[in-house]
TORPA-4810 file (N, C-alpha, C, O; in nm, 3 decimals):
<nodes>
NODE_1_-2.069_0.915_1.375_-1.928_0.880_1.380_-1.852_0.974_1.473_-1.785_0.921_1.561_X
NODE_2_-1.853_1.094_1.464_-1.817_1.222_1.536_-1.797_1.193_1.704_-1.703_1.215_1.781_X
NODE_3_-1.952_1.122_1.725_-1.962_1.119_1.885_-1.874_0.957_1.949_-1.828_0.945_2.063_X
NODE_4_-1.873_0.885_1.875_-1.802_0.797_1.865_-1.647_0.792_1.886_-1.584_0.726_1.969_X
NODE_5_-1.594_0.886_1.781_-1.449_0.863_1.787_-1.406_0.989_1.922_-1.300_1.001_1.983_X
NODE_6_-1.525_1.064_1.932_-1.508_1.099_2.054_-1.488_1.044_2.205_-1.404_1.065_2.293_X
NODE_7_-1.612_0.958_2.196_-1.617_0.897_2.356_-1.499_0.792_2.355_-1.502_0.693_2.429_X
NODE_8_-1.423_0.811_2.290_-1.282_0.715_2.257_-1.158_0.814_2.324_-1.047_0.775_2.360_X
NODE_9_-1.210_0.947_2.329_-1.113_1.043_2.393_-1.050_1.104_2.250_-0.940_1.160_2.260_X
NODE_10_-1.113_1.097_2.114_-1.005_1.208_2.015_-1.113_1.251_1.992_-1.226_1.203_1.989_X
NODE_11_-1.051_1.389_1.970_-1.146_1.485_1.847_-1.149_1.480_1.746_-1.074_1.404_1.683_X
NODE_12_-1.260_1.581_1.676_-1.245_1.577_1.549_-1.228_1.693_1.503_-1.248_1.798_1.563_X
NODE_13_-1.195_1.681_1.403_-1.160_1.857_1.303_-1.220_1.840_1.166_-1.202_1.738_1.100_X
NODE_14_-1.300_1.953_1.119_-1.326_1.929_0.997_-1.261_2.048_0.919_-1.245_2.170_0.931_X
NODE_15_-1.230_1.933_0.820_-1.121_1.965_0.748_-1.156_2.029_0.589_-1.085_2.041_0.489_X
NODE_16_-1.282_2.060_0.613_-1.368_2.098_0.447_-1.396_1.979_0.369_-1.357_1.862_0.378_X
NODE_17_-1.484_2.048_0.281_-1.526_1.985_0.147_-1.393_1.900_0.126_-1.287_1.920_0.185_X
NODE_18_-1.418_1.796_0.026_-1.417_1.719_-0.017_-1.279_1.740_-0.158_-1.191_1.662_-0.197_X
NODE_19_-1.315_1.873_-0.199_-1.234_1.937_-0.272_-1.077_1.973_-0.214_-0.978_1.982_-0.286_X
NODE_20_-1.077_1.988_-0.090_-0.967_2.025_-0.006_-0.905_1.905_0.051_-0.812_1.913_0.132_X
NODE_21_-0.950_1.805_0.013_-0.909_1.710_0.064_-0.759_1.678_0.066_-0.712_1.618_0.162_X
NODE_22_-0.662_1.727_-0.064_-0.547_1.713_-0.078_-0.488_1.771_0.044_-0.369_1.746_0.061_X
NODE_23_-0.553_1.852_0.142_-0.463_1.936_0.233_-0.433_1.860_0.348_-0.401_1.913_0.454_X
NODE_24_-0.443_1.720_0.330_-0.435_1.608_0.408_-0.395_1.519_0.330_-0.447_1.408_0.340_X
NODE_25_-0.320_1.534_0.256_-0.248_1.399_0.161_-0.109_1.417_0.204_-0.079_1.524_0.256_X
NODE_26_-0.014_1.319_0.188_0.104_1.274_0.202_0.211_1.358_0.209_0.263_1.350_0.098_X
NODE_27_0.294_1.461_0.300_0.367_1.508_0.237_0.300_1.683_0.305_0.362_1.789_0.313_X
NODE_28_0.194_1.662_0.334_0.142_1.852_0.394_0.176_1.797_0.500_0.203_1.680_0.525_X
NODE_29_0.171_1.945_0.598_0.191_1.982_0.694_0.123_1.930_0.812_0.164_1.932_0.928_X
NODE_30_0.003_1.880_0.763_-0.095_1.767_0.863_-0.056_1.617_0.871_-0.084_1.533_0.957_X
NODE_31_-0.004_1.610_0.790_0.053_1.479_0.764_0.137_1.400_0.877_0.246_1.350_0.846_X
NODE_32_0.107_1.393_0.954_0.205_1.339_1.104_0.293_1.433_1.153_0.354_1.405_1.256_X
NODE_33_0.312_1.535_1.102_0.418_1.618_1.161_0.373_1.687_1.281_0.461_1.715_1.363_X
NODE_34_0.237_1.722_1.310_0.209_1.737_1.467_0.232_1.667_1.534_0.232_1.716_1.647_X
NODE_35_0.261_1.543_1.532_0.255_1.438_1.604_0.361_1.395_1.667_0.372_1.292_1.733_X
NODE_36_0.449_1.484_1.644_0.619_1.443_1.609_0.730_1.368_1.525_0.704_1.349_1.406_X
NODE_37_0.787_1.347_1.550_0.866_1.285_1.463_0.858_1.149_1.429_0.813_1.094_1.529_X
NODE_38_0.882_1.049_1.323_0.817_0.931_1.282_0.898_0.831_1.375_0.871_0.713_1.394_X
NODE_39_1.016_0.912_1.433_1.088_0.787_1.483_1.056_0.733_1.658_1.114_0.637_1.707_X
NODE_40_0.951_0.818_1.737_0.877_0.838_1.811_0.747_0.770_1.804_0.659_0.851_1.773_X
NODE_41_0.704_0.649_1.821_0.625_0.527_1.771_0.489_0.602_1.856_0.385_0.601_1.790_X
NODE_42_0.482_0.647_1.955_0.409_0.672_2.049_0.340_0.832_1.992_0.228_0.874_2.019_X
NODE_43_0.418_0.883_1.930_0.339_1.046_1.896_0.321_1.113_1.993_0.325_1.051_2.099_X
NODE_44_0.297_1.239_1.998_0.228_1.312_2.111_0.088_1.373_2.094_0.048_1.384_1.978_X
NODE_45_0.017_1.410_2.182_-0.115_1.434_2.160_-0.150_1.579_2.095_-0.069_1.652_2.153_X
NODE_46_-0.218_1.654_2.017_-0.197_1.783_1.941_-0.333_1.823_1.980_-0.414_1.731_1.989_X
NODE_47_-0.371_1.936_2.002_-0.476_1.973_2.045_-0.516_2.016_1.892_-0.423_2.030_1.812_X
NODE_48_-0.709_2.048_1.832_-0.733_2.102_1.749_-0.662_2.240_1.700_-0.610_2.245_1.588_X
NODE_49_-0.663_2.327_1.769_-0.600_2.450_1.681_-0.481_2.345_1.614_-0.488_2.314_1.495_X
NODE_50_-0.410_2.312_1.671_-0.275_2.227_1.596_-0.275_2.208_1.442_-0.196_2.237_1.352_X
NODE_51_-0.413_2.135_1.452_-0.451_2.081_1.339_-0.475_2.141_1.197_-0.445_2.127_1.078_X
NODE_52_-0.591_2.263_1.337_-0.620_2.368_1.161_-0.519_2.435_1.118_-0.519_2.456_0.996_X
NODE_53_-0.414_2.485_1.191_-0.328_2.534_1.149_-0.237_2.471_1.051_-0.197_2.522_0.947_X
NODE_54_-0.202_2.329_1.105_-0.126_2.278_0.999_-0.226_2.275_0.848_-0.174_2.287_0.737_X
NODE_55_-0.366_2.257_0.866_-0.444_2.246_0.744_-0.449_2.372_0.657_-0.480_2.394_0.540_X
NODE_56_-0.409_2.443_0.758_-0.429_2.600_0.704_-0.302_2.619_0.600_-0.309_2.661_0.484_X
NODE_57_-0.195_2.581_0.665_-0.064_2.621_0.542_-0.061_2.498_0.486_0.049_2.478_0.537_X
NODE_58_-0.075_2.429_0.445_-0.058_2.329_0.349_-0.082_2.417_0.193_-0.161_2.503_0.154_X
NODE_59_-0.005_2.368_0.154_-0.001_2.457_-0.052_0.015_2.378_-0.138_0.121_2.327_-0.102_X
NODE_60_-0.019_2.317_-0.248_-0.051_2.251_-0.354_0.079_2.230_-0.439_0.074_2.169_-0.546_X
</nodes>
């Protein structure tokens, strides 16, 4: 799957176990907010560090 959604031009980030999964639910910091703002249909492109970082502060 990895090399796939690659040769599509995105990366991937892994985001941990399975257990951490909430750090990507509705409402964290990964949650579209790299992307910009929702009213911006188009998004902008976020490089990985972007990502872990937002995964990184996300808090329960």
């Amino acid at each position: 799957m990895t090399a796939f959604i690659e040769s599509i031009g995105f990366s991937v980030v892994d985001a941990g176990p399975l257990a951490d999964g909430w750090r990507q639910a509705t409402g964290t910091p990964v949650w579209g907010t790299p992307y910009g703002p929702s009213s911006n249909e188009k998004g902008r492109p976020v490089d990985e560090d972007a990502i872990r970082t937002a995964l990184a502060t996300a808090t329960r």
